[in-house]
C-alpha positions in Angstrom: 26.0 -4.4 30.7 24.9 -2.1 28.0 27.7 -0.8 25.6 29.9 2.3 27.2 30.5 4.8 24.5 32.7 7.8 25.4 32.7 10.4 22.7 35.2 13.0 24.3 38.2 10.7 24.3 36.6 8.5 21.2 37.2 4.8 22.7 34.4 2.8 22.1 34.1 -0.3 25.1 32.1 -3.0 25.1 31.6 -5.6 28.1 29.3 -8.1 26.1 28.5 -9.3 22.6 28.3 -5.9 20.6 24.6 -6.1 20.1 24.3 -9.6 20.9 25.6 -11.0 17.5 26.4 -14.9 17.7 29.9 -14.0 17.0 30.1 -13.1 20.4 29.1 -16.7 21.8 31.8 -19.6 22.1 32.3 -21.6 19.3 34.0 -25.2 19.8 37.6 -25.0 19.4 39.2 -26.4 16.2 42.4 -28.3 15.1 44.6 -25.6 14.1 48.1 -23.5 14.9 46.6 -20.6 14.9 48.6 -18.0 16.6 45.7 -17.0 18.8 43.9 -19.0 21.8 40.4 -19.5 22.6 39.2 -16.9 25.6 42.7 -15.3 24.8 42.8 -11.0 24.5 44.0 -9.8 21.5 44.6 -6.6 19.6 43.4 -6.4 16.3 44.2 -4.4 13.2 41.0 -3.9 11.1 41.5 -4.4 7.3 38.5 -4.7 5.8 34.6 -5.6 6.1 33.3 -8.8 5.6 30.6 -9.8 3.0 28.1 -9.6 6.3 29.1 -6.4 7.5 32.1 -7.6 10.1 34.8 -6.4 10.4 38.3 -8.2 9.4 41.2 -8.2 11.2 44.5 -9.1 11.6 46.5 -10.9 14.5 49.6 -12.1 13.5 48.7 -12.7 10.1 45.7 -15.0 11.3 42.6 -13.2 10.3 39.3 -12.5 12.9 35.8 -11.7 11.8 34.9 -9.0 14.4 31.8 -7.3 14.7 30.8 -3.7 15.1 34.2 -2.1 13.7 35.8 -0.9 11.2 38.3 -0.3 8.7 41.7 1.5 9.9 40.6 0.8 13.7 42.3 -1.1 15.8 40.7 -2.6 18.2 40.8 -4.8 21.9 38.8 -8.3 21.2 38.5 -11.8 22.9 38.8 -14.7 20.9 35.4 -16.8 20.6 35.7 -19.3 18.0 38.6 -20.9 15.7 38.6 -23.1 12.7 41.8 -23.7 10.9 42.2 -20.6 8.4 40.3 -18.1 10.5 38.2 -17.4 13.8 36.0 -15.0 15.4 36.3 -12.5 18.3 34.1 -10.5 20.4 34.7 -6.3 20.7 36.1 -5.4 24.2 37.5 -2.1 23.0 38.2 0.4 20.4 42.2 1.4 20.5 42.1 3.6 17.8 38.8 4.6 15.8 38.4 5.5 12.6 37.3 9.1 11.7 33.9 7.5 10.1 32.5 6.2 12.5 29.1 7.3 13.9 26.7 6.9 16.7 24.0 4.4 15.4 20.8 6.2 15.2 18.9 3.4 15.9 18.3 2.1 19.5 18.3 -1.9 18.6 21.5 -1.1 15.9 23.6 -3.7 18.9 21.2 -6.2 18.4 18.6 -6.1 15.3 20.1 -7.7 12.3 18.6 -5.6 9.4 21.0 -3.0 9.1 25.3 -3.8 9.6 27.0 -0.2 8.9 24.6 2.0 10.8 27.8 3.3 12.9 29.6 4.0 9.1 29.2 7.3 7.7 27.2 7.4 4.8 29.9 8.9 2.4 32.3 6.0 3.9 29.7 3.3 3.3 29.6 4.3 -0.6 33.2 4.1 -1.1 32.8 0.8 0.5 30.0 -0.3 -1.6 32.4 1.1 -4.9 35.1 -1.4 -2.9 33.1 -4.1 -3.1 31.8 -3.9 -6.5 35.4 -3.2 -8.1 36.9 -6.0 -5.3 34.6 -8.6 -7.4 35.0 -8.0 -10.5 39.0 -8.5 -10.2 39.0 -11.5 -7.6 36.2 -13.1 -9.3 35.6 -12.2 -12.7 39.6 -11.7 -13.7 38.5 -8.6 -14.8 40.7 -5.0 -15.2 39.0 -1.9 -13.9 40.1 1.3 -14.0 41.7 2.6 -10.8 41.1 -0.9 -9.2 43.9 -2.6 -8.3 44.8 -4.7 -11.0 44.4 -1.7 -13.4 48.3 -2.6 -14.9 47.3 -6.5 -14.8 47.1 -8.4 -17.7 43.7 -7.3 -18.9 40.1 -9.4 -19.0 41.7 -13.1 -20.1 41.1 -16.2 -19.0 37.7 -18.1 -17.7 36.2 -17.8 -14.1 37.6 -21.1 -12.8 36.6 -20.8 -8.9 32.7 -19.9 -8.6 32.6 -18.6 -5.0 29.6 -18.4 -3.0 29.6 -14.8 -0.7 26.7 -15.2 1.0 27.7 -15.2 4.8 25.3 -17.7 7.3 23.1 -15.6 9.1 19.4 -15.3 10.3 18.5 -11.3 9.8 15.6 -10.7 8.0 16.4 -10.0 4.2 12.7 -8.8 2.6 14.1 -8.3 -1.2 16.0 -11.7 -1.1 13.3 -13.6 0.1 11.3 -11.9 -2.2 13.6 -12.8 -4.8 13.7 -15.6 -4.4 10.0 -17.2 -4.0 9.1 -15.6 -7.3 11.5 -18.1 -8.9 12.4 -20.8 -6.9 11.5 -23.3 -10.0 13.7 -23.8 -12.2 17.3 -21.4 -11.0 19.9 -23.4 -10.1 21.3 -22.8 -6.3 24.2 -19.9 -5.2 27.5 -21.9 -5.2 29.2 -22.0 -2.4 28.1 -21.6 1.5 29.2 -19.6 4.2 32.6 -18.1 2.6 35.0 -16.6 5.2 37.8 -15.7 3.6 40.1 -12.3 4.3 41.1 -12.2 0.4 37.2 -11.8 -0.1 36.9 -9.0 2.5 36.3 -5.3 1.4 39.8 -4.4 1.7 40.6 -0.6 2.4 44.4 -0.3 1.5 46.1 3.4 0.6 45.3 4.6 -2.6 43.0 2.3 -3.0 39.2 3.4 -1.6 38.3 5.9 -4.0 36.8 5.6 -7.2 39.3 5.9 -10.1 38.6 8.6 -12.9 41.8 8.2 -15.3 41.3 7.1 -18.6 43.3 3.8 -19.5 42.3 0.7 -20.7 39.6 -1.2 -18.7 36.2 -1.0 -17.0 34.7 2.4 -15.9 32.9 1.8 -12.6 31.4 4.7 -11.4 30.9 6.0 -7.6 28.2 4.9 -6.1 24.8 6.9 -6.2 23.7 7.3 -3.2 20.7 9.1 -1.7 20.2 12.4 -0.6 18.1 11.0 2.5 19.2 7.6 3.4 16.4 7.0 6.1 13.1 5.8 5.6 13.6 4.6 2.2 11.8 0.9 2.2 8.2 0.7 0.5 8.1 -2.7 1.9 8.8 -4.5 4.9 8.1 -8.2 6.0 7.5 -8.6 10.4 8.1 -11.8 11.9 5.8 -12.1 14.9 6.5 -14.3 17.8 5.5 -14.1 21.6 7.4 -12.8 24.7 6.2 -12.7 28.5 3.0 -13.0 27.6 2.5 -10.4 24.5 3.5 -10.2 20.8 6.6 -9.2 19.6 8.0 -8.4 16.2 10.5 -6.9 14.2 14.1 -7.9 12.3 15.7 -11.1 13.7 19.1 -10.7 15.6 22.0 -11.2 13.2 22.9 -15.4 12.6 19.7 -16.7 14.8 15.7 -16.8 14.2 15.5 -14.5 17.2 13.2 -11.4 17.0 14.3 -8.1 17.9 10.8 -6.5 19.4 11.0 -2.9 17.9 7.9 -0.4 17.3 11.1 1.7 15.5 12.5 1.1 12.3 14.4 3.7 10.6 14.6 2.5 7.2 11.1 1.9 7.0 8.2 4.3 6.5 6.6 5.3 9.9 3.7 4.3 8.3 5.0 0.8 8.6 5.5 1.3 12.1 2.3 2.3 13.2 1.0 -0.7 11.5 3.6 -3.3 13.0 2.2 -1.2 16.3 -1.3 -1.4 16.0 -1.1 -4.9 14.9 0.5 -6.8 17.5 -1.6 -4.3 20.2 -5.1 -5.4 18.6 -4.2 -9.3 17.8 -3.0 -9.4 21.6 -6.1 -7.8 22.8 -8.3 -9.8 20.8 -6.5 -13.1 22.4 -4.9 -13.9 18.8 -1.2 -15.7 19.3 1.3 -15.8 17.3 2.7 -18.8 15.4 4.6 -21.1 17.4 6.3 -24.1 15.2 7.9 -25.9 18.0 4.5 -25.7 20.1 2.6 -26.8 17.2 0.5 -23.0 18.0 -1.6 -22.0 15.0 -1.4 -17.7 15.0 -0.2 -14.6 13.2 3.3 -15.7 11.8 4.0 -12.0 9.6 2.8 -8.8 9.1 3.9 -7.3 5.8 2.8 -3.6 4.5 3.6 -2.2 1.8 3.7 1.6 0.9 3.3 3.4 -2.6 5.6 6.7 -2.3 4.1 8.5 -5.6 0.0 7.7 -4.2 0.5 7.4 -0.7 -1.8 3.9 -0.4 -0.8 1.3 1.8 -1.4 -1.9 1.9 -1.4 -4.8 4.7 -1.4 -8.3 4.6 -1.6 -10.6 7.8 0.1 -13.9 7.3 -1.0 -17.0 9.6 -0.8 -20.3 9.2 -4.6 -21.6 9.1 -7.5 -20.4 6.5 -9.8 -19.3 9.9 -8.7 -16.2 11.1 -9.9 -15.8 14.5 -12.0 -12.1 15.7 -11.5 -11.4 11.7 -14.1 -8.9 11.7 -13.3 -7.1 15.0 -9.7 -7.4 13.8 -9.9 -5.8 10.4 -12.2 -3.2 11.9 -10.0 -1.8 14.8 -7.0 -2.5 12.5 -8.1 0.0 9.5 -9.4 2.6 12.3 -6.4 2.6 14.4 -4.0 3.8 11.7 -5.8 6.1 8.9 -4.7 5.7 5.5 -4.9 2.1 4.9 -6.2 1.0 1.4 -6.1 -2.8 1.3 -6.3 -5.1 3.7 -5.3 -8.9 3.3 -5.3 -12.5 5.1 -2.6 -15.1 3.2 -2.6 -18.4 4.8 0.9 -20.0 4.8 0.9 -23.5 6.0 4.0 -24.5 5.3 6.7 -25.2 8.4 9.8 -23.2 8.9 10.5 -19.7 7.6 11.7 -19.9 4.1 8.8 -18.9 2.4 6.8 -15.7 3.9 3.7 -15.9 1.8 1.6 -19.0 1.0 -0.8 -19.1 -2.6 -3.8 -18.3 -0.9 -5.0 -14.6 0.0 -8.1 -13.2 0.7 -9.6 -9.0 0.8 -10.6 -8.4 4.3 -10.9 -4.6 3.1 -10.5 -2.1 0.0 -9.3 -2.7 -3.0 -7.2 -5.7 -4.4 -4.4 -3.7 -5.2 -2.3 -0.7 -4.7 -0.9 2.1 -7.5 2.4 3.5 -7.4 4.7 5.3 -10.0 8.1 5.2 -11.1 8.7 8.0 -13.7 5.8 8.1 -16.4 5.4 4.3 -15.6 2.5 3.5 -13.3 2.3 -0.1 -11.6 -0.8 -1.9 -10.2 0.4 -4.1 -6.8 -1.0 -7.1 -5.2 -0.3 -8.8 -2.6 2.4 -11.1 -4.5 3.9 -8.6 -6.6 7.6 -8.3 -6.7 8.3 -4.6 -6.8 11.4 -2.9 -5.6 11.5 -1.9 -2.1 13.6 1.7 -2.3 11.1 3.6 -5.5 14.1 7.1 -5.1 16.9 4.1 -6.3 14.9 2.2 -8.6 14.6 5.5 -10.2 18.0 6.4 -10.8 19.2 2.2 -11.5 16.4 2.1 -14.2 17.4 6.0 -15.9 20.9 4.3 -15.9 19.9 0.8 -17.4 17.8 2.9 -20.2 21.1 4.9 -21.1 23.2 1.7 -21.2 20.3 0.6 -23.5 21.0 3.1 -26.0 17.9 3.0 -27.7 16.8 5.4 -30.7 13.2 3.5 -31.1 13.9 1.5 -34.0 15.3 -1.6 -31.5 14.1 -4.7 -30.2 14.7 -5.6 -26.7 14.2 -9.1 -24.4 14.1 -8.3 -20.7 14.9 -11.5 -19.2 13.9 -12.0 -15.5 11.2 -9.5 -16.6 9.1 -9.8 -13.5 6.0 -7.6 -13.2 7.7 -5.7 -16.4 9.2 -2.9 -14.3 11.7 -2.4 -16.3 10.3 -3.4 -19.5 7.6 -0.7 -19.5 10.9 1.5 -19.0 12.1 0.4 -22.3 9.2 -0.1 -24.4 8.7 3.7 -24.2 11.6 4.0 -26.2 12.1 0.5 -28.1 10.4 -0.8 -31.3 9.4 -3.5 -29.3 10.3 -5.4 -26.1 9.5 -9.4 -25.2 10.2 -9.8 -21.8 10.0 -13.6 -19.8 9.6 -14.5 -16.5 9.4 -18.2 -14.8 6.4 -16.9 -12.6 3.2 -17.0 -14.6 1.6 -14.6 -11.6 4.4 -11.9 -12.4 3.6 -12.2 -15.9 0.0 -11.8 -15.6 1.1 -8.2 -13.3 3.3 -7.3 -16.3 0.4 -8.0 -18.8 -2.3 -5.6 -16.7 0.6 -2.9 -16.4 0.8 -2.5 -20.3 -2.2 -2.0 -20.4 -2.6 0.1 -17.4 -0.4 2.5 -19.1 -1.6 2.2 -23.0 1.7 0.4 -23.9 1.1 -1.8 -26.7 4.7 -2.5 -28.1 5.5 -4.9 -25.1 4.8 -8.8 -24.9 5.2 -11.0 -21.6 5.6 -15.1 -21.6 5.6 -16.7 -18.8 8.8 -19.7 -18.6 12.3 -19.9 -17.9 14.3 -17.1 -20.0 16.6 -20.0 -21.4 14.0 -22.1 -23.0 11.2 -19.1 -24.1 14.1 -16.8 -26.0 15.8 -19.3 -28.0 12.6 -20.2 -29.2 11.8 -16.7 -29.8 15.0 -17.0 -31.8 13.8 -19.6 -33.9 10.2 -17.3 -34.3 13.0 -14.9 -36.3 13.4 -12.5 -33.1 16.8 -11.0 -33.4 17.6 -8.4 -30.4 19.6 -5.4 -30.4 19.7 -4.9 -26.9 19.4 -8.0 -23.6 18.4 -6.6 -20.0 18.7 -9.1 -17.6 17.7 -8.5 -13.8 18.3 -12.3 -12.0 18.4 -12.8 -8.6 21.2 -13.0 -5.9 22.6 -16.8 -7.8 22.6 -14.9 -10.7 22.1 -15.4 -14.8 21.0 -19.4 -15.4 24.0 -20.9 -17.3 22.1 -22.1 -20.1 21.0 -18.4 -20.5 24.4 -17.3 -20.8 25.2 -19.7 -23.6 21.9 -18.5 -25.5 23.4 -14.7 -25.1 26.2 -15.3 -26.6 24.7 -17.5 -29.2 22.3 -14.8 -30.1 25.0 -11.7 -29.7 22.9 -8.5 -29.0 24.9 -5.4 -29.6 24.5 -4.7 -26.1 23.8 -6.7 -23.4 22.6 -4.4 -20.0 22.8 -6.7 -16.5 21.4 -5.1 -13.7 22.8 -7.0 -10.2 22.0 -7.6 -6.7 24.8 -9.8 -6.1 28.9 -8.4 -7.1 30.1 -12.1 -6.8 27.3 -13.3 -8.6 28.0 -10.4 -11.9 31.7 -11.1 -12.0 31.4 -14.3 -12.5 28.7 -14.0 -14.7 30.7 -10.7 -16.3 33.8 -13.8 -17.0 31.5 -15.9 -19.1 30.1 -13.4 -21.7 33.1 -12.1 -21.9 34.9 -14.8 -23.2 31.8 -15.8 -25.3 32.5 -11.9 -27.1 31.2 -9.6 -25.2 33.4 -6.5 -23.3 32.3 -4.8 -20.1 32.3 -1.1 -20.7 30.8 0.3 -17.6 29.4 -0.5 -14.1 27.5 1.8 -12.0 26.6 1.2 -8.2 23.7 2.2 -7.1 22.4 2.3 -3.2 19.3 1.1 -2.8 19.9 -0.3 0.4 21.6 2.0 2.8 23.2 1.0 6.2 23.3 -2.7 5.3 26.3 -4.2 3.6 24.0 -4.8 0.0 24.6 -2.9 -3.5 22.8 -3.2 -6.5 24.9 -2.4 -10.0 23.9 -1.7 -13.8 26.4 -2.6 -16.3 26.8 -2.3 -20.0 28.3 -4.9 -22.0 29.0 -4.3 -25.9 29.3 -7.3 -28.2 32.3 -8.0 -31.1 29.3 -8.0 -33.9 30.1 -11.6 -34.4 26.9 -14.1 -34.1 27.5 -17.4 -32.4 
């Protein structure tokens, strides 16, 4: 039975899994004395949301992770799963709702795992992101922040001694991690941790403490979050898994913890450019009699349809993603596929042959029509895309995150800068424009050839790329006599490579500016340099995802002046 929502008396019931999350199925009871039963009916007091978007609540003192509500509520639930410091329930009924909660726009919200906080207001979901960030960086890093609430605590001592993984388990499609990921897979050591369900590493929402703090006292500033004035239809890029159902093709996010694919033509934080395509797509490859990929059934087909949009030029690329080099009806294909949905500029086969879905692309890509690549903009900086290109996914975020990492920079023109994690040199050609000179290194050579054509795309000559890993190529810089002023580093979601943290502190930049995708990831980062001698001025959320439970951060770090 579909949910019931009634917004006169503003209860929200639910008579099955809200949205069919796999929180809602039975999980095998464990050995515990929890004060709750399996199957039992229970009323919940929400406390906080989860690292994966669930709310956390409280029975007894026993904490719940409960899906599809929120902070302040309190809520009707049946118990679906126990281990031995927490379990899981399933949403029967909202008691008493909280006064930010929406109607999810999106038809699929119940069951598509893309987006988690569709039913939060957007105002609410900032705060929450602010939580999280300033949540982290006490719990994790040991660190005082202003307003947080260890702002009387005794200050930024002591070394991170518990590196927490708080990444939750889960199967919904994440296109920037994956991403993220692929382009440096070599040579990054792996998150800690696993699936962490912990209450104390909830978003808690406790009085007086969800709202950014502005006095001045000792400690770190972190700002509000910067949000976006339009929070819909912000993704450049989006990656369609493609499966088969009763006989047609299907495609869309996966349901949340499960390979599952929610079949939508609709997707709200995408362009609807990108739906048309995802449209047209699996219309023309079913008429043509071309399947989808099928592991288990050993079926060779169309595995992912991936487009990518440029916001400043309008071009759009595609790329169709199977899993043998023969493309089957490839001319008929490509033809009905560029005249079905004007506006297309480049049009791509990659052949991916590798089983399971950890990797999206495989190394081999071929033109099937236009030109190899697509131009975009951010500020004065214009960037050539391929197919492989790492580029960020939200351009009207990137935006403001880069303007912020440039003023945490500092820079007058007479400085040198190394942009570890450099990638295509996004942020790099950001800098040089106002640096002496900037070396920037990144373990993909690919990415490096990208951020070599983009210099020169844009007449910058005071920028050099290497490809390697950032902890090998800059203490050799080091020895070359390259002394930095400022360090931008930009890792992925496991964060700064340990050895590159030692050769920060060893080489003691005046300023050291780490942009985040991962809070747990920074603070414990943030604990190392600064016992090595750096201090943490400054952090500034930004919201390049909206409506999922991710936040990116910039933060400025200023060093003692001593050289290790």
């Amino acid at each position: 039975m579909a949910p019931n929502r009634n917004g006169r008396n503003g209860r929200t019931k639910r008579n099955g899994p809200p949205g069919g999350r796999r929180e809602g199925t039975e999980r095998p009871a464990a050995k515990t004395a929890a004060p709750v039963a399996l199957r039992e009916q229970v009323v919940a007091d929400i406390i906080g949301i989860g690292h994966g978007g669930e709310g956390v609540g409280r029975v007894n003192g026993f904490t719940l992770f409960i899906h599809g509500v929120l902070p302040g509520e309190r809520v009707s639930a049946e118990v679906t799963g126990l281990k031995k410091q927490y379990g899981f329930a399933r949403l029967l009924d909202v008691l008493e709702e909280s006064p930010d909660r929406l109607e999810p726009p999106c038809p699929v919200f119940d069951e598509c795992g893309g987006c988690q906080l569709q039913h939060l207001g957007y105002d609410a979901q900032l705060r929450m992101k602010w939580k999280m960030v300033v949540d982290n960086l006490e719990r994790i890093g040991k660190l005082r922040v202003i307003g947080g609430r260890n702002a009387e605590g005794t200050g930024n001592s002591g070394r991170l001694q518990d590196e927490m993984g708080e990444e939750q388990a889960g199967g919904r499609q994440d296109d920037e991690e994956t991403e993220r990921s692929e382009r440096r897979q070599d040579g990054l050591r792996a998150e800690q941790g696993g699936e962490q369900r912990d209450a104390e590493g909830a978003v808690r929402f406790e009085k007086g403490q969800d709202e950014p703090g502005t006095e001045q006292s000792p400690g770190i500033l972190v700002h509000p979050t910067i949000g976006m004035d339009d929070p819909w239809r912000y993704r450049n890029k989006v990656q369609v898994p493609i499966g088969e159902r009763e006989g047609g093709l299907v495609g869309g996010f996966y349901a949340t913890g499960s390979h599952t694919i929610v079949d939508s033509d609709l997707c709200l934080i995408r362009t609807e450019a990108a739906d048309d395509i995802v449209s047209a797509v699996k219309r023309i490859a079913h008429e043509l009699a071309i399947p989808a990929y099928e592991e288990e059934k050993r079926q060779s087909g169309l595995r992912h349809v991936i487009v990518k949009t440029a916001f400043r030029t309008g071009e759009i690329m595609v790329v169709l993603v199977t899993d043998q080099t023969k493309l089957p009806h490839v001319e008929q294909l490509t033809e009905r596929i560029v005249a079905a949905v004007p506006g297309i500029t480049s049009l791509f086969h990659n052949v991916n042959p590798l089983p399971g879905g950890g990797t999206v692309m495989g190394p081999h890509t071929l033109v099937l029509w236009g030109r190899d690549r697509i131009y975009d903009a951010i500020g004065d900086v214009r960037f050539a895309i391929s197919a492989h290109s790492f580029y960020q996914v939200n351009p009207v975020q990137t935006e403001a995150l880069y303007g912020k990492a440039l003023e945490y920079a500092g820079l007058t023109g007479s400085e040198t800068v190394i942009d570890a994690y450099c990638g295509v040199g996004t942020i790099s050609l950001f800098l040089a424009q106002r640096a002496k000179q900037v070396y920037g290194v990144e373990i993909v050579p690919e990415a490096i050839e990208d951020a070599r054509r983009n210099a020169e795309l844009n007449g910058i000559t005071n920028a050099e790329f290497e490809a390697g890993k950032a902890e090998e190529v800059i203490p050799a810089w080091r020895e070359r006599g390259i002394r930095p002023d400022v360090i931008v580093v930009d890792p992925p979601r496991s964060g700064c490579d340990a050895a590159l943290l030692d050769t920060i502190v060893a080489m003691r930049p005046e300023r050291v500016v780490y942009v985040s995708c991962n809070p747990s990831t920074l603070a414990r980062d943030l604990r190392v340099l600064e016992d090595g001698g750096f201090r943490t001025v400054e952090v500034q959320p930004v919201d390049m995802f909206p409506h999922t439970v991710h936040v990116e951060s910039v933060c400025l770090l200023v060093s003692d002046g001593t050289e290790g």
